[in-house]
C-alpha positions in Angstrom: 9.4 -24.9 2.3 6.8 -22.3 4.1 6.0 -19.0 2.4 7.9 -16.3 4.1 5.5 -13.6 5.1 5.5 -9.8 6.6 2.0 -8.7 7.9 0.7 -5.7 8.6 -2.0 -4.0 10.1 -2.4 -1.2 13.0 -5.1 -3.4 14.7 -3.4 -5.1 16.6 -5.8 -7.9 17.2 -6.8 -8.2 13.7 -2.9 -8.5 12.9 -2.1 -11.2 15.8 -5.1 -13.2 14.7 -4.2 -13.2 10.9 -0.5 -14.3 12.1 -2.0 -17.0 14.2 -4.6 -18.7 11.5 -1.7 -18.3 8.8 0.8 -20.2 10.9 -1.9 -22.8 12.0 -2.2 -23.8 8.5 1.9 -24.7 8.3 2.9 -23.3 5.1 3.5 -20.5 6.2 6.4 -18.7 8.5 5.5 -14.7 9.7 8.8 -13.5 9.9 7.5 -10.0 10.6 4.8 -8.5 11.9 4.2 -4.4 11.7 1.6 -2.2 13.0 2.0 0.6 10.2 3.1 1.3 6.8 6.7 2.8 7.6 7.5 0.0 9.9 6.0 -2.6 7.2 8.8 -1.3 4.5 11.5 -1.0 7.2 10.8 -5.0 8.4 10.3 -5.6 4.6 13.8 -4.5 3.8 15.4 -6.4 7.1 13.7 -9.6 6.5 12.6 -9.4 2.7 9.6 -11.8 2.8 8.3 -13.4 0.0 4.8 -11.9 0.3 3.7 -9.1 1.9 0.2 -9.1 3.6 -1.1 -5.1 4.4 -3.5 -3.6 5.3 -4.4 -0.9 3.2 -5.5 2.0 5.8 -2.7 2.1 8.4 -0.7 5.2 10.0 2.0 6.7 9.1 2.1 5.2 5.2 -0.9 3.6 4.0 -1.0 0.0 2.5 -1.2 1.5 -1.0 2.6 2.9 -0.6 4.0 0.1 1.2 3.3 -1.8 -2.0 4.7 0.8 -4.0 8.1 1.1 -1.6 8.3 -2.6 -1.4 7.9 -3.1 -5.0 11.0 -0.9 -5.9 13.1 -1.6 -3.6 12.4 -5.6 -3.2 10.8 -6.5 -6.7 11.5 -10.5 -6.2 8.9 -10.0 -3.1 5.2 -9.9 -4.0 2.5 -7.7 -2.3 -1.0 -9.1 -1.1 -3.3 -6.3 0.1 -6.3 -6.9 2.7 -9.0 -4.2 2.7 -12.4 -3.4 3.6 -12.8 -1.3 0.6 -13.8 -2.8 -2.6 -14.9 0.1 -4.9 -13.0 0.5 -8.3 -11.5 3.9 -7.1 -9.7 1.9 -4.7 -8.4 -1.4 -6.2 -7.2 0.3 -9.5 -4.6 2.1 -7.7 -3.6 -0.6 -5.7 -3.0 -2.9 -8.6 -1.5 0.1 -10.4 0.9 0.2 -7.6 2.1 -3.4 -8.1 0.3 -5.4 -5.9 -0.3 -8.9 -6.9 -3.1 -9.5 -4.8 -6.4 -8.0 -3.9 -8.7 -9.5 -1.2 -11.8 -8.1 1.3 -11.1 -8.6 4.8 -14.4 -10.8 5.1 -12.3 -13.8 2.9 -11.9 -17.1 4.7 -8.4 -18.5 5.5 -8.7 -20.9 2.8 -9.1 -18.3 0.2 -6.5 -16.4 1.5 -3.9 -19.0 1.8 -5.1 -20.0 -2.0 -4.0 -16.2 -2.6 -0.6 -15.8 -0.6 0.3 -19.6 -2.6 -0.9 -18.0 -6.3 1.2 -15.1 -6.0 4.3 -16.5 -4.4 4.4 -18.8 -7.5 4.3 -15.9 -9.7 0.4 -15.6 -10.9 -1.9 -12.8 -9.3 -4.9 -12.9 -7.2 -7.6 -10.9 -7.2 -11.1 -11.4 -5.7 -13.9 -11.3 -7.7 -14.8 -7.8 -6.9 -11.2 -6.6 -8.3 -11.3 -8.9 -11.1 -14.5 -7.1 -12.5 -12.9 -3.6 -12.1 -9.9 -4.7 -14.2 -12.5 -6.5 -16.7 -14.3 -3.3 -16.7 -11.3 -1.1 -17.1 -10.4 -3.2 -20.1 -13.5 -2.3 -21.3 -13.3 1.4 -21.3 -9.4 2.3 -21.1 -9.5 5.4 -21.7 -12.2 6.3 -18.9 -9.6 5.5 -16.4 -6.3 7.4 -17.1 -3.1 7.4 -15.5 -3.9 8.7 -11.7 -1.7 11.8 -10.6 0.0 10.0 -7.4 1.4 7.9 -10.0 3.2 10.4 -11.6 4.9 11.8 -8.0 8.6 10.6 -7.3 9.4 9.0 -4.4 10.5 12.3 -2.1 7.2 13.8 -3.4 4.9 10.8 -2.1 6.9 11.0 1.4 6.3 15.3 1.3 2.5 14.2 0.5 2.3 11.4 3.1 3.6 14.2 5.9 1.4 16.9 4.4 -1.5 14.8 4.9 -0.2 14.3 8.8 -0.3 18.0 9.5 3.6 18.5 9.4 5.1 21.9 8.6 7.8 22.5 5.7 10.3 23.0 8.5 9.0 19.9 9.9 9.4 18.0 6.3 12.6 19.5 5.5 13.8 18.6 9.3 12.2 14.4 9.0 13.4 13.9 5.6 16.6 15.4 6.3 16.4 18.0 3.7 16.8 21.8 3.5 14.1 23.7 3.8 13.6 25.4 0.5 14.5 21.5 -1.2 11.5 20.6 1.0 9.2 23.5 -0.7 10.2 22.8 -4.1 9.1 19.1 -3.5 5.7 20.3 -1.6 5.1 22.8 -5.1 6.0 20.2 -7.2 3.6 17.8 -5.8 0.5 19.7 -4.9 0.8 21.0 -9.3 0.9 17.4 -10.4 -1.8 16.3 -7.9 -3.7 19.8 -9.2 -4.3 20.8 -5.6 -3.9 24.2 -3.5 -3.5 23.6 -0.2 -3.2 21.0 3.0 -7.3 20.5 3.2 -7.3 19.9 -0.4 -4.6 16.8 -0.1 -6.0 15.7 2.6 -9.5 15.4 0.9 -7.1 13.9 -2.0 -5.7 11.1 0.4 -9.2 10.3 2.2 -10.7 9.7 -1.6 -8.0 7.6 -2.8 -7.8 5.2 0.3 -4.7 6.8 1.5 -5.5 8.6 4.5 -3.7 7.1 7.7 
């Protein structure tokens, strides 16, 4: 039976390509395609894949939580991200986040498919530049702690998210349907854990952990 598989990424030929070389190889079936992070979870939830392949910069929500979102609310389907970025300060969030797989954008098809069929079956993937950050984590635990993000609740990530888009607390309060002062609290809440003290600050936040749109 073929893999079951959402992609996503906001480059629209990048995406289309990916979708045609995955289908080529016929093990796979894309039964969604999105170009950003909040349309990714909203196809994830309507189709649930069994593997989800993001991007990890995209609009809107980044790849990091669309791995997160996915992972809680459909934890049978795995999470394969796709990134250009291969430093340490971005895979060990990503893999903190739940992904199961890690791999630069320059990997060939084979390797990738060899990814999307080792997760599906239940193992993870990670290339060889993630596997030595987790080695090297290992090493030295305690130099890499639990990162704040972690620590926000899911209302808090989507208040951090719109911050980091320029949106007003009125605006907040009025997209997540909230009151205003509700939306406040939640902005307060998430700017102490994250130890920041104002919208330039997250936004410098999100560009250094790879979660800028």
């Amino acid at each position: 039976m073929a893999i079951r598989l959402l992609v996503a990424d906001d480059h629209t030929i990048v995406r289309q390509g990916l979708v045609s070389m995955l289908e080529e190889t016929g093990e796979c079936e894309v039964v969604a395609q999105a170009a950003d992070g909040n349309e990714a979870v909203e196809l994830a939830m309507k189709t649930q894949p069994d593997v989800v392949v993001t991007d990890l910069s995209m609009p809107r929500l980044s790849g990091l939580e669309v791995v997160k979102r996915v992972r809680e609310k459909l934890p049978n389907t795995k999470a394969l991200v796709l990134t250009v970025h291969e430093e340490e300060e971005y895979i060990l969030p990503i893999i903190r986040a739940g992904a199961s797989g890690f791999l630069n954008k320059d990997t060939s098809v084979a390797d990738l498919m060899t990814a999307i069929k080792t997760i599906h079956s239940g193992q993870a993937y990670f290339g060889p530049r993630a596997a030595k950050a987790l080695a090297d984590q290992h090493q030295r635990p305690r130099e890499v702690g639990l990162d704040p993000y972690d620590t926000l609740t899911a209302r808090e990530r989507e208040t951090f998210h719109l911050v980091v888009e320029g949106k007003t607390t009125k605006e907040i309060a009025q997209i997540l349907d909230i009151g205003v002062k509700t939306a406040e609290n939640h902005r307060a809440r998430m700017m102490e854990k994250l130890g920041l003290r104002n919208t330039a600050e997250v936004v410098r936040y999100a560009a250094r952990k790879g979660l800028l749109s």
